[in-house]
C-alpha positions in Angstrom: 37.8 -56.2 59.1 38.4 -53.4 57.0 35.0 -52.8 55.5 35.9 -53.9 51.6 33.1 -56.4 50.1 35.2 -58.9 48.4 32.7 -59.3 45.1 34.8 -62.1 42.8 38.4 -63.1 43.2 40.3 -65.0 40.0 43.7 -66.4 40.1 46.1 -65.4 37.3 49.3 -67.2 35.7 51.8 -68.1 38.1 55.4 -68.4 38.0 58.0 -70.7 38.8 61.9 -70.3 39.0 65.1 -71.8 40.8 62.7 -72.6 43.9 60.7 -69.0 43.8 56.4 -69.3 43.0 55.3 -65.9 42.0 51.6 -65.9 43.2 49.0 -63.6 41.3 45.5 -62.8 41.8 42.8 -60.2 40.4 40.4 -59.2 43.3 37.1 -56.8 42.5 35.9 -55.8 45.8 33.4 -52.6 46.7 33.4 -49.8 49.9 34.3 -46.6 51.0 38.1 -44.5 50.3 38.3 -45.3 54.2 37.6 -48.9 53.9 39.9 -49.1 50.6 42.9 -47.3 52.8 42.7 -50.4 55.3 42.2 -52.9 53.2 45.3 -51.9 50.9 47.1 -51.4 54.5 46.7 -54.7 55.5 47.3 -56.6 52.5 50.6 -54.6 52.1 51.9 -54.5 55.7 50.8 -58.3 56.9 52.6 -61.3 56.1 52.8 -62.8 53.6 53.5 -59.7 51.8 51.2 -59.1 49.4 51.9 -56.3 46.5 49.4 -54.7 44.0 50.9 -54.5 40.4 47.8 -52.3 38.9 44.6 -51.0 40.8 41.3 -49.7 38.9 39.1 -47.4 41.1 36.1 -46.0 40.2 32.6 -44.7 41.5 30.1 -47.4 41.8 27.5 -47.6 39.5 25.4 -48.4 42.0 22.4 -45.7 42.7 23.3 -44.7 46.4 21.7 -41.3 48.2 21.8 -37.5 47.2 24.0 -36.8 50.3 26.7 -39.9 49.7 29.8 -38.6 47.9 31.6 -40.8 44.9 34.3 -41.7 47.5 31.8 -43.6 49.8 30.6 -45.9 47.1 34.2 -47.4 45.5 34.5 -50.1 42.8 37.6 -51.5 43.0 39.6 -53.7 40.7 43.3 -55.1 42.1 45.5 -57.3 40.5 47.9 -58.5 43.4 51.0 -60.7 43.6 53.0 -62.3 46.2 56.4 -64.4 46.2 57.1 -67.8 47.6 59.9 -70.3 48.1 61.2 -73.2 48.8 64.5 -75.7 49.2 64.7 -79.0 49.6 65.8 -80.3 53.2 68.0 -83.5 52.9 67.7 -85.9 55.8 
């Protein structure tokens, strides 16, 4: 919806205590400073709440035109974690 082309996504260690998961995944994903604003909006805003931990931005390497500026062409690498839990319902 946003814009952001999702290139690779990997899923990274997860956690696990007294009933809480602890979620984590690194995302590399390309676009514009626009399209990065609303995709960082709705992965922060939505549910479930997602958080980024560290984010690596760069100009693309990518040959684009004279008249594009750095900010339309983005590389982006995220490394994003969200929480979970659970109980037990007894019957």
């Amino acid at each position: 919806e946003n814009g952001m082309v999702v290139e690779r996504t990997q899923p990274l260690q997860t956690d696990n205590t007294d009933g809480a998961g602890i979620l984590r995944m690194e995302v590399e994903a390309s676009g514009s400073i626009e399209n990065l604003r609303g995709y960082l909006l709705a992965l922060e805003s939505n549910m479930p709440l997602i958080f980024v931990n560290q984010a690596k931005i760069s100009p693309s390497q990518s040959t684009g035109s004279i008249e594009s500026l750095p900010s339309d062409r983005l590389t982006v690498s995220l490394q994003l974690e969200a929480y979970g839990w659970w109980e037990a319902k007894s019957q």
